[in-house]
N, C-alpha and C positions, 0 to 999 in steps of 0.2 A: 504494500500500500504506500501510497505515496500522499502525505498531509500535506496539505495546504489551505489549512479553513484556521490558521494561528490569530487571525483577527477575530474569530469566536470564541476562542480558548487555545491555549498551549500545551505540551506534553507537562508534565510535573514537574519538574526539577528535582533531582535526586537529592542536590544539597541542602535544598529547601525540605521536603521530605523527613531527610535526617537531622534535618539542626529540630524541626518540629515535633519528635518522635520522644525523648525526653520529656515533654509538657502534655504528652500525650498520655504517657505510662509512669515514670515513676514523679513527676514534679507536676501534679494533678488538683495542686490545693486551688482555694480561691485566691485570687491574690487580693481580695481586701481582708480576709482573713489576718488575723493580729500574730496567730501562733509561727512558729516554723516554717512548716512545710508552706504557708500563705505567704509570707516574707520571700521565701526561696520563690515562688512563683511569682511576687510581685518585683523580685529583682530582672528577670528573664524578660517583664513586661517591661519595665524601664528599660532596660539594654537593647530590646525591638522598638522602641519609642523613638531611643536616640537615634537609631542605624536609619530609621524611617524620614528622620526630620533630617538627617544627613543627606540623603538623596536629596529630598525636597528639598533644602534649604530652610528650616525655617526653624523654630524650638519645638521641643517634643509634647511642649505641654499645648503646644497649637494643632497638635494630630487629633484625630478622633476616628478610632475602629469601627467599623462599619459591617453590615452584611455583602457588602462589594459596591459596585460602581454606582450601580439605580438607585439603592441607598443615600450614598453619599451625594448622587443628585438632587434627590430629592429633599432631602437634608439641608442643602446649601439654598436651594428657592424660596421654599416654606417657611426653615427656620430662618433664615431674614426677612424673607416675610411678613413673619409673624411677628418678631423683635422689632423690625423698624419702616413699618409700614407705609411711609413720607409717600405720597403722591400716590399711592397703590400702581404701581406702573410697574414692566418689564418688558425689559429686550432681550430678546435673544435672534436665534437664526432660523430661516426655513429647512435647511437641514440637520440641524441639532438631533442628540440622540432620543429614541421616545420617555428615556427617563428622563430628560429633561422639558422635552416639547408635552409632555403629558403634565407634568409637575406645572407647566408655567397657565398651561390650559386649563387646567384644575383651580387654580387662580382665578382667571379668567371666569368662572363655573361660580366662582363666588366660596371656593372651598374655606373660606378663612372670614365668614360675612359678606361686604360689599364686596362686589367683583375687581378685581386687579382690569386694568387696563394692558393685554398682551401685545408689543408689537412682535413679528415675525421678520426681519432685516431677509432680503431677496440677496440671490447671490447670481455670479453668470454663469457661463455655460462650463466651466473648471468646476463649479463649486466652489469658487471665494466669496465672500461676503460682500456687500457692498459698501465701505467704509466711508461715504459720502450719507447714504442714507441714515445709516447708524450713528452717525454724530449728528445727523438733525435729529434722530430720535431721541435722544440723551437731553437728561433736563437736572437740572438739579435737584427736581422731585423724585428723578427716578428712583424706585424703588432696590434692584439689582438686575444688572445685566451680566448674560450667562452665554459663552460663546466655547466650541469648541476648538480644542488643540488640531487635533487630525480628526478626518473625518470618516468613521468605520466601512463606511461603504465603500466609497470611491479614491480614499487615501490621501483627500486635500488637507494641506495644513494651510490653516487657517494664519493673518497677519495679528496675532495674539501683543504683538508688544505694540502694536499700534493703536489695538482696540483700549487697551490698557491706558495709553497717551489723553484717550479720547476719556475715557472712565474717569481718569482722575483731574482731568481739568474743570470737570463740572461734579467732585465727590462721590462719585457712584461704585458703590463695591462691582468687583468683576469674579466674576464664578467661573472658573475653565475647568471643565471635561477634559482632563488629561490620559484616558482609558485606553486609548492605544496608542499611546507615545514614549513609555519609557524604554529604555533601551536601543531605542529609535530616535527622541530627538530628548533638549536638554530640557526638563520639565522642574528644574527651581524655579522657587514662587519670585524672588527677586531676579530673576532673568525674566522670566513671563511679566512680571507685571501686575499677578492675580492676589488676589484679596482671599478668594475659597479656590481650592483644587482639587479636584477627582481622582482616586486611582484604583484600578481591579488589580487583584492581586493574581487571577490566574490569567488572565492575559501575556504573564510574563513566568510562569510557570510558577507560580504562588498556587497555596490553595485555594478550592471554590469557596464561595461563601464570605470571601474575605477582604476587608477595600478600607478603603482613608477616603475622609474629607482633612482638609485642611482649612484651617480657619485662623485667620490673621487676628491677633490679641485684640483688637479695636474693634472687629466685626462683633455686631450683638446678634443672637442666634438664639432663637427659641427652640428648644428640643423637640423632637418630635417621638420620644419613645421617651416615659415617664418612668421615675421608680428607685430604686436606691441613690441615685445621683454620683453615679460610677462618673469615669472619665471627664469631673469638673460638670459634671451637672447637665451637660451636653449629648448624650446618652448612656442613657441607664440599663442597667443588666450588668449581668456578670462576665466580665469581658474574657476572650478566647484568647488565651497566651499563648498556644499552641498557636493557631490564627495568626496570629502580631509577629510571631517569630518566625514562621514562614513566608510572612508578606514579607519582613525588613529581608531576610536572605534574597529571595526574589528580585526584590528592590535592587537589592545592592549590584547581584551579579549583573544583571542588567543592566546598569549605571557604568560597572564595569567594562562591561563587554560593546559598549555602545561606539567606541572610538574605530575599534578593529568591524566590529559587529554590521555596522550601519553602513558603510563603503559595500562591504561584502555582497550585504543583500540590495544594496543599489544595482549594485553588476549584474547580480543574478536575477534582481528586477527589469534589468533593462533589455537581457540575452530573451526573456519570457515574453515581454511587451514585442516586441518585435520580430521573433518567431512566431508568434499567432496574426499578428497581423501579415506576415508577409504568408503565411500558410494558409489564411482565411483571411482574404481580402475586404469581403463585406464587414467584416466585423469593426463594430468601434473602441476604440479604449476610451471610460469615463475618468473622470476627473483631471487635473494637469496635464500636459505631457512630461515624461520622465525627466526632459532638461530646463522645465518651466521654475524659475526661481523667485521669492519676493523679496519686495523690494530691500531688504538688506542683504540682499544676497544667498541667502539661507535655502535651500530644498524646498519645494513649492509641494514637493508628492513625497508621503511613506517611501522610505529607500524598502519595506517590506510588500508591498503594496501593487497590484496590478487586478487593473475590474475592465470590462468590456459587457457591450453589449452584443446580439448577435440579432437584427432586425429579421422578423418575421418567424422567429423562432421561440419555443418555448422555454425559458431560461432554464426551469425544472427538466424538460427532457434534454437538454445538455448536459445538466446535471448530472442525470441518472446514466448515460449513456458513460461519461466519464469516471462515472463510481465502476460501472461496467467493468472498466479499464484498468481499474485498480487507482485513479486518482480522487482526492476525496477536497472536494471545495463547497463553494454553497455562491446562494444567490445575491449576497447583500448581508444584511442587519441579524445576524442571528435570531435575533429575538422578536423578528418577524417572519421564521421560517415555517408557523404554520395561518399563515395570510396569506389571500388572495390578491390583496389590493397589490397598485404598480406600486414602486418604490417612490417615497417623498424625497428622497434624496432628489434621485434623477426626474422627477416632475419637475421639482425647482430649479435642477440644471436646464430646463426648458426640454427633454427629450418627452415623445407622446409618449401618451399611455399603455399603447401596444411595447411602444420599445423598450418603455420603465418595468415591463414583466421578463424582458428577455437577460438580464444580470446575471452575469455570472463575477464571481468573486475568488482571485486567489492569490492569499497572502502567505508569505515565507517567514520561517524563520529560522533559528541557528541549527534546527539537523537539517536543513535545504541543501541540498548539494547540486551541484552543477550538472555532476550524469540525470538527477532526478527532473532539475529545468527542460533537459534536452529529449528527456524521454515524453515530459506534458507536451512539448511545443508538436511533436509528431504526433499525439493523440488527440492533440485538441480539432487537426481535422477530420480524423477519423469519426471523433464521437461528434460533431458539425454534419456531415458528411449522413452518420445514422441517425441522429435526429431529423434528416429531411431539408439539411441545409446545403445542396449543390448548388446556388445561386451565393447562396456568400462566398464559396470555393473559386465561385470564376467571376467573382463581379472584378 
């Protein structure tokens, strides 16, 4: 089998695994527990705190452990929301993730009383944001504006230090979804720009179930899960140390690996992008093109990242035909994988509705090898070809 759906999830990390396996079995206390073995567990959760805030940049007492990415989404809308309500307004983007485009809608729905006021910021046919409309959208009343780092679907990174520029010249906290950018691009909060930051922990071979928000000392944040007033009163429950120790390993190799890491799979991104296209001609690539840069020069597309569409065809029977094959990718957004609707991503990229059903999605990561590249680029028109697509082969 050959993976390629690492933007839905990752393989485990063994290291991560192991450093976890101890908090699992014998260092099992609670860590607000007063005794011993709680002490020994809440040392393990401070030493994951620190390792976590190190990645990020920021202090460990500004982390907060999560159920994983939608959590911490939702977490960062709400509870500022709900803490500092000025103007009841929000920005964010038409391609945002549905933990986030749901969380601000839900607003909008009046989830919190009077309804929020939601703008949605259009993006063009790449998937970048429109940074003209978004700074008219921005008020001083605003409430929080929430933009993505990269974008799960089509692998746009978004211009995050400039939305940031915009944020703070008129006081406005900035909320980034950084879910699938570590190890990939450099996600400290003081290089970004961000006020709250998102992260999943298995997206980079962390365990499931496991993610950070980050919250800047100054952000006020209504909790949204009530009760012993664990982690500074910010969410309650008995927090996973096991969890925390496997995100910071995670974290870290990743952070590690990102310098040699992220060239790598640019290459092997860019050898994939352009064997399918020259082997299936019809076919389109969404998002950037691989040498599209912004404006500070920085990678404009996931160096792990390549999506394409395939016009007149069904993104799902390309799918199946390439699992066929032993290749294993998916359509888009994980977490829309049993939806019929086209993708909002590529709506909002301006592509129809037929074409927004045909996505197909394949992301790399560090077991990606280059025989594996070259073996997808000859199947992909094979399973084109059995899905009924001879018109893309010779357009």
């Amino acid at each position: 089998m050959i993976y390629l759906d690492h933007a839905a999830t990752s393989p485990p990390s063994r290291a991560a695994l192991e450093a976890q396996w101890p908090y699992l079995t014998q260092v099992f206390a609670n860590p607000s527990s007063a005794h011993e073995p709680g002490r020994a567990a809440r040392a393990g959760l401070d030493a994951a705190l620190a390792e976590i805030a190190g990645v990020l940049g920021c202090r460990p007492g500004e982390v907060v452990l999560t159920s994983g990415g939608t959590e911490a989404d939702d977490l960062a809308l709400l509870g500022v929301a709900a803490a500092a309500p000025r103007g009841r307004h929000v920005v964010t983007t038409a391609v945002e993730h549905p933990a986030v485009l749901e969380a601000a809608r839900a607003l909008g729905r009046g989830a919190l009383g009077e309804p929020f006021r939601v703008d949605e910021i259009g993006v063009d046919g790449d998937g970048v944001l429109d940074l003209a409309a978004l700074e008219a959208a921005l008020t001083p009343q605003t409430t929080i504006c929430s933009v993505m780092l990269a974008n799960n679907e089509v692998g746009t990174v978004q211009p995050v230090r400039e939305v940031a520029a915009r944020c703070r010249a008129v006081g406005v906290p900035l909320h980034v979804d950084a879910v699938q950018a570590p190890g990939q691009l450099d996600v400290r909060l003081d290089v970004l720009g961000a006020d709250l930051l998102s992260v999943s922990a298995h997206k980079l071979g962390g365990p499931r179930g496991a993610g950070v928000l980050v919250v800047r000392g100054a952000v006020p944040l209504v909790p949204r899960i009530h009760g012993g007033g664990q982690q500074r009163g910010r969410r309650s429950g008995t927090v996973d140390v096991a969890g925390a120790v496997g995100t910071a390993t995670a974290l870290r190799l990743a952070e590690e690996g990102r310098a040699t890491g992220g060239p790598r799979l640019a290459a092997l991104r860019d050898r994939l992008v352009a064997g399918v296209l020259q082997t299936v001609p019809g076919a389109v690539l969404t998002g950037p093109p691989v040498d599209a840069v912004l404006a500070d020069g920085s990678p404009a597309r996931l160096p792990g990242h390549a999506s394409f569409v395939f016009p007149g065809l069904g993104g799902e029977t390309v799918l199946a035909e390439l699992e066929e094959r032993g290749v294993v990718c998916s359509s888009g957004s994980a977490c829309a994988a049993d939806s019929d609707d086209a993708s909002h991503v590529l709506l909002a990229c301006g592509f129809g509705e037929d074409a927004a059903r045909t996505a197909v999605r394949l992301t790399l990561g560090a077991g990606t090898t280059s025989e594996q590249v070259e073996e997808v680029v000859a199947l992909v028109p094979e399973a084109v070809a059995a899905a009924g697509g001879a018109a893309l082969l010779a357009a």
